[in-house]
NUTI-791127 format. One record per residue (C-alpha): residue number from 0; x, y, z. Coordinates in Angstrom, 2 decimals. Example, Ala and Ser with C-alpha at 12.3 -4.5 7.8 and 13.67 -1.06 7.14 Angstrom:
2
+-----+---------+---------+---------+
:  nr :       x :       y :       z :
+-----+---------+---------+---------+
:   0 :   12.30 :   -4.50 :    7.80 :
:   1 :   13.67 :   -1.06 :    7.14 :
+-----+---------+---------+---------+
// end
This chain:
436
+-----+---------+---------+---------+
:  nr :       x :       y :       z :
+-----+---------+---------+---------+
:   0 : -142.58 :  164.51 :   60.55 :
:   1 : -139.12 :  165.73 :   58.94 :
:   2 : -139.52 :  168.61 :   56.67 :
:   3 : -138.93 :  168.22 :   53.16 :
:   4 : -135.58 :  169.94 :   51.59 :
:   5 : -135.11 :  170.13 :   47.82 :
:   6 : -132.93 :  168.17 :   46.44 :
:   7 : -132.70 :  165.44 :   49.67 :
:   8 : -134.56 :  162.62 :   51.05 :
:   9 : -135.43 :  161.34 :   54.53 :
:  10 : -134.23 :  158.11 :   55.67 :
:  11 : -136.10 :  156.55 :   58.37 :
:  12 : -134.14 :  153.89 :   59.26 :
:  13 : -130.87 :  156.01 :   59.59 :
:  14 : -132.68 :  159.27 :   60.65 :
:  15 : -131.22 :  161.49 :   58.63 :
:  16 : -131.00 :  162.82 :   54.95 :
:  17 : -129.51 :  161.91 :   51.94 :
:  18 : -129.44 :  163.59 :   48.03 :
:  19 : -132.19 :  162.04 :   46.40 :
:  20 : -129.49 :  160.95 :   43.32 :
:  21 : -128.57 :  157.97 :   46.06 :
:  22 : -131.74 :  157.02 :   47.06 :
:  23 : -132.56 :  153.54 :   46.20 :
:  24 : -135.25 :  152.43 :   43.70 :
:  25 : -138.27 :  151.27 :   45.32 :
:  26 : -141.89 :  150.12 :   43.76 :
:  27 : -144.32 :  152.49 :   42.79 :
:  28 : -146.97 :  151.20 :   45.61 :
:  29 : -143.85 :  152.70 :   48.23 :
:  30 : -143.07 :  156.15 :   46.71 :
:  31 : -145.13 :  159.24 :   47.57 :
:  32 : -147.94 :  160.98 :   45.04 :
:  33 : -147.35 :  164.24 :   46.96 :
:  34 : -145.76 :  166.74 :   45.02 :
:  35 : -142.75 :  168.43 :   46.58 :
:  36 : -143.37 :  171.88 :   47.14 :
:  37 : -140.94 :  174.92 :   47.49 :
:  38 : -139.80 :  174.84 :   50.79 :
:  39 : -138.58 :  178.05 :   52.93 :
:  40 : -135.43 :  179.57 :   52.24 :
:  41 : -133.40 :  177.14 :   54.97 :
:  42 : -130.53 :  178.40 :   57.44 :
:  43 : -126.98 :  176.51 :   56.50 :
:  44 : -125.94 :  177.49 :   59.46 :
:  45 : -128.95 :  175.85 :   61.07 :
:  46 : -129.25 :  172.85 :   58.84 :
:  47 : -125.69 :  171.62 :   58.78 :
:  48 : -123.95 :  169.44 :   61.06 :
:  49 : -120.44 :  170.62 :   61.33 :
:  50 : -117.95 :  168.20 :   59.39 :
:  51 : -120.22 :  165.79 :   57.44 :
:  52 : -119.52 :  165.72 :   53.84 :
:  53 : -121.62 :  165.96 :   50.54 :
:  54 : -122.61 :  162.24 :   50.41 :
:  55 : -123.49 :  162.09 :   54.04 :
:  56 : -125.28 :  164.74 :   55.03 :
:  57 : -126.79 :  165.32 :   58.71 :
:  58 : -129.81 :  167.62 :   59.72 :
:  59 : -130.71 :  168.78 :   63.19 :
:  60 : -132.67 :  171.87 :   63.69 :
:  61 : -131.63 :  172.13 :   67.70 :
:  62 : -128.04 :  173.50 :   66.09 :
:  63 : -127.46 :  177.33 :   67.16 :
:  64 : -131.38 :  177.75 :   67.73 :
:  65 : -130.84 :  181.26 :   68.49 :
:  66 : -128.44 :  182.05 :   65.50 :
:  67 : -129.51 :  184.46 :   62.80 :
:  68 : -127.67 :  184.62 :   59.66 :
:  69 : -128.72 :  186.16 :   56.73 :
:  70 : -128.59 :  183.85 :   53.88 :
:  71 : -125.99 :  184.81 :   51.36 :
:  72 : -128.39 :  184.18 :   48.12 :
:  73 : -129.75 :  187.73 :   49.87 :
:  74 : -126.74 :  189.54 :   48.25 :
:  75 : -127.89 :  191.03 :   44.88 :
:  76 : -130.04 :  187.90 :   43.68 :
:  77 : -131.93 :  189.43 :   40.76 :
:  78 : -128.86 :  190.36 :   39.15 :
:  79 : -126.76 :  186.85 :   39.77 :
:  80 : -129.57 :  184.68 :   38.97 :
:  81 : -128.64 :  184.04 :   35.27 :
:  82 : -124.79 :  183.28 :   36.64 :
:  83 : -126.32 :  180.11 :   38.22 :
:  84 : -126.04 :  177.18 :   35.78 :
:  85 : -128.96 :  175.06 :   34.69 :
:  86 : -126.90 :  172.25 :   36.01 :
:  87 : -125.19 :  173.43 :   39.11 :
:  88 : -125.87 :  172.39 :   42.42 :
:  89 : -129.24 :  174.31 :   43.72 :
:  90 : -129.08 :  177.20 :   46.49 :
:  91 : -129.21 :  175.35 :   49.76 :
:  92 : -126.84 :  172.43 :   48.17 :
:  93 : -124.24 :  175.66 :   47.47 :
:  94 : -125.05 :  177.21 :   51.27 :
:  95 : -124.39 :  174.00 :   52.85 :
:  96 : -120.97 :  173.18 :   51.30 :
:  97 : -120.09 :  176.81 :   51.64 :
:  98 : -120.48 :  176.47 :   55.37 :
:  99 : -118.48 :  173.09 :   55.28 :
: 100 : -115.57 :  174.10 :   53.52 :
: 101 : -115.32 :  177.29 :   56.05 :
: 102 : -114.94 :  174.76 :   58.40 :
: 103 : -112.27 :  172.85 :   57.12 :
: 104 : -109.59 :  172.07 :   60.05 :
: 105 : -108.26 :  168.29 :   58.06 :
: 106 : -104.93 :  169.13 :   56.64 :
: 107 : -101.87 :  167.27 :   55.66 :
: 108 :  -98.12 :  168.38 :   54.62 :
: 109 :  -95.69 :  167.13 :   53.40 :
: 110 :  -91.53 :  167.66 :   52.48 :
: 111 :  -90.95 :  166.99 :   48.69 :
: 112 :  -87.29 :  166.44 :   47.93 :
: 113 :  -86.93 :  169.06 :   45.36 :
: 114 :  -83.73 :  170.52 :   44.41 :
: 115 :  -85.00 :  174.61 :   44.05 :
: 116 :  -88.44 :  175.90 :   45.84 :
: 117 :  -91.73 :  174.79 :   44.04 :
: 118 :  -92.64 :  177.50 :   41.67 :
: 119 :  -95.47 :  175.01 :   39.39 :
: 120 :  -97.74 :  172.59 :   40.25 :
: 121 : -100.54 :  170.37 :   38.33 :
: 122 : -102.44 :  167.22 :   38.91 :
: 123 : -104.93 :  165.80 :   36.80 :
: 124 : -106.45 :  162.33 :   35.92 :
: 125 : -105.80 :  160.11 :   32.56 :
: 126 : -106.68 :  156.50 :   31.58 :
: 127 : -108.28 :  156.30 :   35.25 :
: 128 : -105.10 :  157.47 :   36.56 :
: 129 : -103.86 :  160.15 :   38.58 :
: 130 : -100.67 :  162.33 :   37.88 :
: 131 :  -99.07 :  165.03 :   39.79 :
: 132 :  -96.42 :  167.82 :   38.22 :
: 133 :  -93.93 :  169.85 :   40.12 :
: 134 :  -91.41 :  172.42 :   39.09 :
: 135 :  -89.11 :  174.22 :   41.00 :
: 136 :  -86.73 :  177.30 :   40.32 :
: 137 :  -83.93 :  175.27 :   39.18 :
: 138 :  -85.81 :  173.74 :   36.02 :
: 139 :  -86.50 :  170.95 :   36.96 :
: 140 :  -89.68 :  169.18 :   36.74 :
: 141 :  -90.95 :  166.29 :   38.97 :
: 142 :  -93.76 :  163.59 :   39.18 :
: 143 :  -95.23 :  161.75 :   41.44 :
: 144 :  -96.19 :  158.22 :   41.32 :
: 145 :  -99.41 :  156.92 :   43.32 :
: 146 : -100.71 :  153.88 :   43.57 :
: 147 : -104.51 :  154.95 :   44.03 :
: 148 : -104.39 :  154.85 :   47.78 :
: 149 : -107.95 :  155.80 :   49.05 :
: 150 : -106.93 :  157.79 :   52.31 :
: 151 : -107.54 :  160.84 :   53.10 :
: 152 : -103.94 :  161.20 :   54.20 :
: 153 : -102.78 :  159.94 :   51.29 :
: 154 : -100.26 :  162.71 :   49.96 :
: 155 :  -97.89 :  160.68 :   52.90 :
: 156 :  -97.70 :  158.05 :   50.48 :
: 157 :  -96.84 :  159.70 :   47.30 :
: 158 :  -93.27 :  158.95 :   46.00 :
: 159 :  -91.90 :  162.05 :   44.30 :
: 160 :  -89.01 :  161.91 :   41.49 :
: 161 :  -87.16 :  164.18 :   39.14 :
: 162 :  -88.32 :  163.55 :   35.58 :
: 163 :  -86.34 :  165.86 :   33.59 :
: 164 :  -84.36 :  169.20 :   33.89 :
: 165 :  -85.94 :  171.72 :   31.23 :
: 166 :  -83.46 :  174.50 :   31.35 :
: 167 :  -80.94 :  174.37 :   34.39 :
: 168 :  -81.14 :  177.39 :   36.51 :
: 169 :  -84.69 :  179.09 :   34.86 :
: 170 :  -87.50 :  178.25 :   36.89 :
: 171 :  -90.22 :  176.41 :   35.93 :
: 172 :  -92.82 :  179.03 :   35.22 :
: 173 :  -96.20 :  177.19 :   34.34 :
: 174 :  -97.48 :  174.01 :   34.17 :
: 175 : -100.29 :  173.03 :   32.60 :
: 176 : -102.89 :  169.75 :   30.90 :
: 177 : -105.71 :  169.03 :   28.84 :
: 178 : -106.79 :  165.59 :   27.87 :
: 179 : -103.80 :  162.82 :   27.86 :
: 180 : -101.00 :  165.44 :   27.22 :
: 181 :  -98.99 :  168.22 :   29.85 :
: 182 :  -96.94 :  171.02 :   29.15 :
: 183 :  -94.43 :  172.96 :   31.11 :
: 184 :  -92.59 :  176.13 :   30.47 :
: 185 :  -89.88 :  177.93 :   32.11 :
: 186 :  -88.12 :  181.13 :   32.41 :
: 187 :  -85.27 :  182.34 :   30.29 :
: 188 :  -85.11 :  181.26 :   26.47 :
: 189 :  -88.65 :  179.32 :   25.67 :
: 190 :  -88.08 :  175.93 :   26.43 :
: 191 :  -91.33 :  173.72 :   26.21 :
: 192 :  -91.28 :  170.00 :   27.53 :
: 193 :  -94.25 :  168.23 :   26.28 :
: 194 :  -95.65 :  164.74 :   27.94 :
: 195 :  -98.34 :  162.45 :   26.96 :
: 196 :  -99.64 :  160.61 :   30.32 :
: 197 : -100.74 :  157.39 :   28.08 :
: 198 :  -97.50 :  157.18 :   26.18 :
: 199 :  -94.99 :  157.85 :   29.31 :
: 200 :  -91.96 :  156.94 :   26.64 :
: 201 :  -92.81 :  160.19 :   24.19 :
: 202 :  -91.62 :  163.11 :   26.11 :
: 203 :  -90.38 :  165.89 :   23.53 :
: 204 :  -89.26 :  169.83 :   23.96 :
: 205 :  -90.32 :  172.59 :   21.81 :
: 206 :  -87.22 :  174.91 :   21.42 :
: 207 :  -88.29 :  178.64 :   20.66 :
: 208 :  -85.01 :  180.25 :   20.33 :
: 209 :  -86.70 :  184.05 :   19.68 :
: 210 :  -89.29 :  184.06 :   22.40 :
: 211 :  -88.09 :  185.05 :   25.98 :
: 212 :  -89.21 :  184.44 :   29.49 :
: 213 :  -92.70 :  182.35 :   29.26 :
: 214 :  -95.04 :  182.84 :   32.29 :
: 215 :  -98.09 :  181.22 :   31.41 :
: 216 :  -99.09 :  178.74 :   29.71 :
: 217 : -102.67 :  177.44 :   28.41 :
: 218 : -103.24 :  173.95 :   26.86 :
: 219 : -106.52 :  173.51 :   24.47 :
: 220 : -106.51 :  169.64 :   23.28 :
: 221 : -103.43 :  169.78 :   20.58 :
: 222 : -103.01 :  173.61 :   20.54 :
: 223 : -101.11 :  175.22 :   22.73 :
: 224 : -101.22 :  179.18 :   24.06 :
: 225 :  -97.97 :  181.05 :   25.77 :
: 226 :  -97.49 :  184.09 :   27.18 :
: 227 :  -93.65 :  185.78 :   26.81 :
: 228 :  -91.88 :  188.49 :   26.51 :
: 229 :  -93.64 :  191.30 :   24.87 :
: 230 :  -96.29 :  188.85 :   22.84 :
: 231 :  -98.53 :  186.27 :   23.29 :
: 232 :  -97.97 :  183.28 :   21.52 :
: 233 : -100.11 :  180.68 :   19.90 :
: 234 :  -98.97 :  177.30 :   18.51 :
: 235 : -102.16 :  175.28 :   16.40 :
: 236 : -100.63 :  172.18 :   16.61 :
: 237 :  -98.12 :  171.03 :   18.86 :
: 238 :  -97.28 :  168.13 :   17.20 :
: 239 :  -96.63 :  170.51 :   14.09 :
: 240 :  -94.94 :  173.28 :   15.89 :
: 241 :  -93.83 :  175.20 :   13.03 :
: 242 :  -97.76 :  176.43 :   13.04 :
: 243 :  -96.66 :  179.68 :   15.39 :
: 244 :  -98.61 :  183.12 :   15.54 :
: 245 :  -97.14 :  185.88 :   17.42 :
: 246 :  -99.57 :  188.75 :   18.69 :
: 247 :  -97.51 :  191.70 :   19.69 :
: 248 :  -98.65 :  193.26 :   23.09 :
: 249 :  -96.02 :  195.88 :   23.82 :
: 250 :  -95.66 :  194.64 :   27.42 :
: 251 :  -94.88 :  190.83 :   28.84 :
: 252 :  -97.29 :  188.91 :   29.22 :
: 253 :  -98.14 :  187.15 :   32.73 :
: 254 : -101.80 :  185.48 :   32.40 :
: 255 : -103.51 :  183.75 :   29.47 :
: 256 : -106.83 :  182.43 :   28.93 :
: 257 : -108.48 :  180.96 :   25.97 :
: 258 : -111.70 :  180.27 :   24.74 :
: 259 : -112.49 :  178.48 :   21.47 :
: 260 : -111.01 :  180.38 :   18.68 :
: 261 : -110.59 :  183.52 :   21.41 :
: 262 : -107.57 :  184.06 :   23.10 :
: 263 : -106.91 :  186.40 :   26.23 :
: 264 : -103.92 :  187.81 :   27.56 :
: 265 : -102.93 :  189.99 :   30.89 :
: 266 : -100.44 :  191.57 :   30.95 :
: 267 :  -97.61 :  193.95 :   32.94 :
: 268 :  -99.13 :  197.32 :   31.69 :
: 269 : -102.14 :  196.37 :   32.53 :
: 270 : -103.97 :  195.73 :   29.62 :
: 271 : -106.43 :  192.90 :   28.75 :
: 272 : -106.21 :  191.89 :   24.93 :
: 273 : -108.23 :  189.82 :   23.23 :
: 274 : -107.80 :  188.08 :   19.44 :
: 275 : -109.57 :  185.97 :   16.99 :
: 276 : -107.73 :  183.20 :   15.82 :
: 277 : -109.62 :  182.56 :   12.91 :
: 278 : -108.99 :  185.94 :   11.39 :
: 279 : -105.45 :  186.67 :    9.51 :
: 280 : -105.12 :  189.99 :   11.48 :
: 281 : -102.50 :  190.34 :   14.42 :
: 282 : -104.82 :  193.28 :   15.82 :
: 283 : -106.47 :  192.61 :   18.62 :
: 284 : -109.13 :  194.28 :   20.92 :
: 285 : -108.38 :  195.78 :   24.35 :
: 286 : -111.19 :  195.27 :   27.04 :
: 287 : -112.13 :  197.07 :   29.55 :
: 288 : -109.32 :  199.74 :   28.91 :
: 289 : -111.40 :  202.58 :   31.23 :
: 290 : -110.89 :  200.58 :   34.26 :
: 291 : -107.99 :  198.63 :   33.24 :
: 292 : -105.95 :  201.21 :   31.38 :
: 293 : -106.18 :  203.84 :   34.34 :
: 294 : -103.00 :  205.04 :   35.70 :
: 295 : -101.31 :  203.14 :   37.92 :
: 296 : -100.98 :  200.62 :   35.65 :
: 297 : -101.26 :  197.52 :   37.31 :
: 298 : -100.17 :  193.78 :   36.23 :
: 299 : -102.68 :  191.57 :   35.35 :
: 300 : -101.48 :  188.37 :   36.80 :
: 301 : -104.41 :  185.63 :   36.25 :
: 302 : -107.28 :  185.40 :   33.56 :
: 303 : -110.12 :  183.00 :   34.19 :
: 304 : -113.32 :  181.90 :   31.88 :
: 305 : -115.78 :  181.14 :   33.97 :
: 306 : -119.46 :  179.55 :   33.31 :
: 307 : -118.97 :  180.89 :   29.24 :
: 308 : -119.25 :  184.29 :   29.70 :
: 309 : -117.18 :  185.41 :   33.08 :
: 310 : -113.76 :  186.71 :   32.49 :
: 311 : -111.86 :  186.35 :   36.37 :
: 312 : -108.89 :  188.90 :   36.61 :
: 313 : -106.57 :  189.28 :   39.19 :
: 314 : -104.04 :  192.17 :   39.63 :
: 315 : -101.28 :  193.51 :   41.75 :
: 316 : -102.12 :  196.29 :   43.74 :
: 317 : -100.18 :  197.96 :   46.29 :
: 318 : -103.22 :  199.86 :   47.39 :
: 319 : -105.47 :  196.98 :   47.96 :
: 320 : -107.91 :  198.13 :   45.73 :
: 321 : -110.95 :  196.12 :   46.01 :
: 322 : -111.56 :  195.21 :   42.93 :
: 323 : -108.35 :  194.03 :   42.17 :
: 324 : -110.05 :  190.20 :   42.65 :
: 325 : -113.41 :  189.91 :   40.27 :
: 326 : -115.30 :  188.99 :   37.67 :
: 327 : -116.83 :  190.79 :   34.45 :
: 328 : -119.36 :  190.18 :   32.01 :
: 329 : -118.14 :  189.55 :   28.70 :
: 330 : -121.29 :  189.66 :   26.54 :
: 331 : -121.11 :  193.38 :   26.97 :
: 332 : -118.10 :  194.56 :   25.95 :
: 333 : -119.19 :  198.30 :   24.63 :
: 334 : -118.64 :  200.01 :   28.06 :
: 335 : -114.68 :  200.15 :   28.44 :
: 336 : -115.75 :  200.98 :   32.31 :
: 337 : -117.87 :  198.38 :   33.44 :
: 338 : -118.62 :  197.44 :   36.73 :
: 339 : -117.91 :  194.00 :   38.28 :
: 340 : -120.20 :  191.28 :   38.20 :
: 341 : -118.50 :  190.34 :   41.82 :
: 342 : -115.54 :  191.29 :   43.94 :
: 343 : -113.54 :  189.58 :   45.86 :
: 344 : -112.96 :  191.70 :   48.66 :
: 345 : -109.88 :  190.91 :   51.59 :
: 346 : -107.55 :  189.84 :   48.59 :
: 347 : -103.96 :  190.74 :   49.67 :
: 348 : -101.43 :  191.27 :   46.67 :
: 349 :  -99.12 :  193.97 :   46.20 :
: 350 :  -96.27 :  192.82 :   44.30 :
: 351 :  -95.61 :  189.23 :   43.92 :
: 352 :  -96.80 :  187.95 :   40.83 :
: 353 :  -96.02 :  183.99 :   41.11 :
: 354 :  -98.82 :  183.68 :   43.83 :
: 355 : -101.48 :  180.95 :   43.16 :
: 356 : -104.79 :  181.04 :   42.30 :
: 357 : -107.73 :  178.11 :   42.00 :
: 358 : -111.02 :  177.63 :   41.08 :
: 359 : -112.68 :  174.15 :   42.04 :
: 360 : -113.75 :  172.26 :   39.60 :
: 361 : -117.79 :  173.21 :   39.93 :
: 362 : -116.55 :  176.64 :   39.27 :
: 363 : -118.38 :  177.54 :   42.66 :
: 364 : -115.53 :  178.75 :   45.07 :
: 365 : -112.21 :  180.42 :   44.56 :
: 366 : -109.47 :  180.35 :   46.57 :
: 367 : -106.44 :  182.95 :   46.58 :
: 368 : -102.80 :  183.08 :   48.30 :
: 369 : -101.93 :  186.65 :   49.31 :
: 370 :  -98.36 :  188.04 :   49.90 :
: 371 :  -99.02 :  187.42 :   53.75 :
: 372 :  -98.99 :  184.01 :   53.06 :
: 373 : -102.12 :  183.36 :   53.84 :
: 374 : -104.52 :  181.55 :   51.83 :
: 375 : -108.49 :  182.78 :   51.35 :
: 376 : -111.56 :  181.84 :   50.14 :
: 377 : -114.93 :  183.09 :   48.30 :
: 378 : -117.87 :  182.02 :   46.64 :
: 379 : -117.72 :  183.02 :   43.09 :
: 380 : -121.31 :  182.88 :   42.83 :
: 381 : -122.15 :  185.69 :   45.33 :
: 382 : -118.19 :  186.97 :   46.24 :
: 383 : -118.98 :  186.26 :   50.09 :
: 384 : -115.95 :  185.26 :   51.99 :
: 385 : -115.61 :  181.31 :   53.27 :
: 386 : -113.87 :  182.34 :   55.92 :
: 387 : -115.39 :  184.93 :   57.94 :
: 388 : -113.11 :  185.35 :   60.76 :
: 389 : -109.70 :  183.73 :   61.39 :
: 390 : -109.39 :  179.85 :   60.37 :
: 391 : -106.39 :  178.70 :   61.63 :
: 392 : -106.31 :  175.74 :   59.27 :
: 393 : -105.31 :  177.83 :   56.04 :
: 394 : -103.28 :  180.09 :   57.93 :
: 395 :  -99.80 :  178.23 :   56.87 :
: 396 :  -96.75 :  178.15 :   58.73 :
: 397 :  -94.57 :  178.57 :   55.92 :
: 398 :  -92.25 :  181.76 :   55.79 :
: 399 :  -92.53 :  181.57 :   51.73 :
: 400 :  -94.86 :  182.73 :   49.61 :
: 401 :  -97.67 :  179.83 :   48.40 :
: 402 :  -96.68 :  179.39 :   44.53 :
: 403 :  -99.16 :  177.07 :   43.12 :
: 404 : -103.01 :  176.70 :   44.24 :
: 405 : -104.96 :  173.65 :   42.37 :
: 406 : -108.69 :  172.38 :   43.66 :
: 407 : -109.43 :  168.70 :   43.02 :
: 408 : -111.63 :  166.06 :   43.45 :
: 409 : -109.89 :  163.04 :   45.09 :
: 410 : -110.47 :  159.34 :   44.96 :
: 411 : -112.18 :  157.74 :   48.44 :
: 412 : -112.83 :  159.82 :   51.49 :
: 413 : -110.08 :  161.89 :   50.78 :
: 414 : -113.25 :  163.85 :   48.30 :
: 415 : -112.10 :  167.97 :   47.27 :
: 416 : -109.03 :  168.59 :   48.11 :
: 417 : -106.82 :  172.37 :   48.30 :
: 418 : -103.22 :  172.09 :   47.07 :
: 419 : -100.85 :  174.34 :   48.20 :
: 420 :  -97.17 :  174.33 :   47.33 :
: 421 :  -95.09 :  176.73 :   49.35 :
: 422 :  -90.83 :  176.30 :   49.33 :
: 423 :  -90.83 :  172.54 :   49.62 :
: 424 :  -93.86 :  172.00 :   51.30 :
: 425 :  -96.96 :  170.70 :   50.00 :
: 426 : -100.18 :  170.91 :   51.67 :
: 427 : -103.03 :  169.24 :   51.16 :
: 428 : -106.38 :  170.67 :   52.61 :
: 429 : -109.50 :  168.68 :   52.85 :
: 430 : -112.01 :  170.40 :   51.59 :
: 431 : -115.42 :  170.24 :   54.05 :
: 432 : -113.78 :  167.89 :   56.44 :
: 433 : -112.80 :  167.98 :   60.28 :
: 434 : -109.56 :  166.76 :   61.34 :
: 435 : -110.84 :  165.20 :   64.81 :
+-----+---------+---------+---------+
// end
């Protein structure tokens, strides 16, 4: 008799299992008055058959008999239970994709005719639609048009095209969506081309002739977050962009994140700020200044919200400090020295600060380019690597430094998918799958 896993069901006729969300209905004379009980903490590495994705998943307990791996829900689970949400995916559902996307080996690439190396990318999905943004150093900002093709190689069949040149000669330096509407920003005076995906006629630019050199960018619905030279700045309305608010940092700002009325900035001293936007004051509160303030300064190139209450940081560090990759708590914010909920150990950045950076969309895993050019993975629910080992799959043959990291989920077999843009190359790295 097969043994009973949370979450999954036994088919007889196809002899394997299934999540019990796609089991069919049945009558009530067929289905079982057992209760399911708690099974045993079950081996991934045991349980999974290599290369079978989510919605097709295969069971067979002669795989590595002899193997002994310590499950990674062993790492520090008292403290990390209340990071798991209510409605994630359940322990052994998190193990076994884990283990599949470590195997990964399906990957595609592809030459997109841009004018300048890719410095931005963003896709995202409107009106049932799927769009796709590039920038490149030379201002210029591309799109690529799809017609829905449900194959996993699919990225072969994209047509790419320039849409518009923000700023000749300033790179693009952040691209980003939310809802129906895309913004991109580039270097140099603040330039700010603004797109709404179900209107494709009303494209407009924001002209900000007293803010300087825009690296991030963070779009909230209508309102619109950028971080510049020296400030961080907030617009309330894009439509209205006179609405501006200017918070003074005393160092540029590379990473932005925003949350409700909060707004979060990194920047190159190394200081994490935080405002209220509902308050009339331009004073805002540093976090974390014991462990972020400590000499040598270093730049605080991404900021993350994660599950409500994470903040993800990410900073250069030419001493590979290990806890230059990780998360913190913010409902305590009284200890200016607190220790990490998890790090994100093997992370390899010294001093590029234009590397990407992605969570997937579950907010389970995170992956990370390093100045090596090589691209790794973790867990951000326990901080254990994907990769433990060499995978030759993300190890890219590119010469440049990987830009622009994204993690989405795809149409058809092609399912969660890695994007990587590196020079003019874009890869495209299926998540979980084997390329056989």
């Amino acid at each position: 008799m097969p043994r009973e896993l949370p979450g999954f069901y036994w088919d007889e006729e196809r002899n394997r299992y299934f999540p019990i969300a796609s089991k069919p209905k049945f009558s009530a004379a067929q289905s079982s008055t057992q209760p399911i009980l708690p099974s045993k903490r079950v081996r991934a590495a045991d349980q999974v058959a290599p290369h079978t994705p989510d919605t097709d998943l295969e069971y067979d307990d002669k795989v590595h008999p002899k193997r002994k791996k310590q499950s990674i829900w062993t790492f520090n689970e008292n403290r990390r239970t209340s990071l798991i949400p209510n409605h994630g995916l359940s322990k052994l559902q998190h193990e076994i994709r884990h283990y599949n996307y470590a195997i990964t080996s399906s990957l595609g690439r592809v030459k997109i005719p841009t004018i300048g190396s890719m410095t931005a990318l963003a896709s995202t999905r409107s009106s049932g639609r799927t769009w796709r943004f590039l920038g490149d150093s030379q201002g210029i900002i591309y799109t690529e048009k799809n017609s829905e093709i449900n194959d996993s190689d699919s990225s072969l069949h994209y047509h790419w095209s320039a849409e518009m040149v923000l700023q000749q000669g300033a790179a693009i330096s952040s691209i980003s969506s939310s809802g129906n509407r895309i913004v991109a920003t580039c270097l140099g005076q603040a330039k700010i081309a603004v797109q709404e995906l179900d209107t494709t006629e009303r494209t407009f630019v924001l002209n900000m002739s007293e803010i300087y050199d825009v690296r991030a960018s963070c779009l909230d619905g209508s309102s619109l977050a950028l971080g510049a030279t020296k400030k961080a700045v907030y617009v309330s309305d894009i439509d209205a962009s006179n609405a501006i608010q200017c918070f003074h940092t005393k160092s540029d700002v590379f990473s932005l994140a925003k949350q409700r009325h909060l707004l979060y900035s990194g920047s190159r001293n190394g200081r994490i700020d935080r405002w209220d936007l509902r308050l009339a004051t331009r004073n805002g509160q540093t976090l974390f200044d014991g462990r972020f303030g400590t000499k040598p300064r270093r730049t605080v190139v991404h900021l993350q919200i994660l599950r409500e209450f994470e903040l993800l940081t990410n900073q250069l560090d030419g001493q590979h400090n290990v806890r230059q990759l990780a998360t913190y708590d913010l409902r305590y914010l009284k200890s200016q020295s607190p220790d990490p909920l998890v790090e994100f150990s093997g992370h390899q950045n010294a001093f590029l600060s234009n590397l990407g950076l992605a969570v997937d969309p579950h907010e389970e895993f995170l992956f990370a380019a390093g100045h090596d050019n090589r691209i790794r993975g973790w867990s951000l629910l326990t901080g254990q690597p994907l990769f433990n080992g060499y995978n030759p799959t993300f190890d890219t043959e590119s010469v440049h430094p990987i830009c622009a990291l994204q993690v989405t989920e795809e149409p058809g077999i092609a399912g969660s998918t890695l994007w990587a843009a590196a020079d003019r190359d874009l890869y495209q790295f299926h998540l979980g799958q084997l390329d056989l």
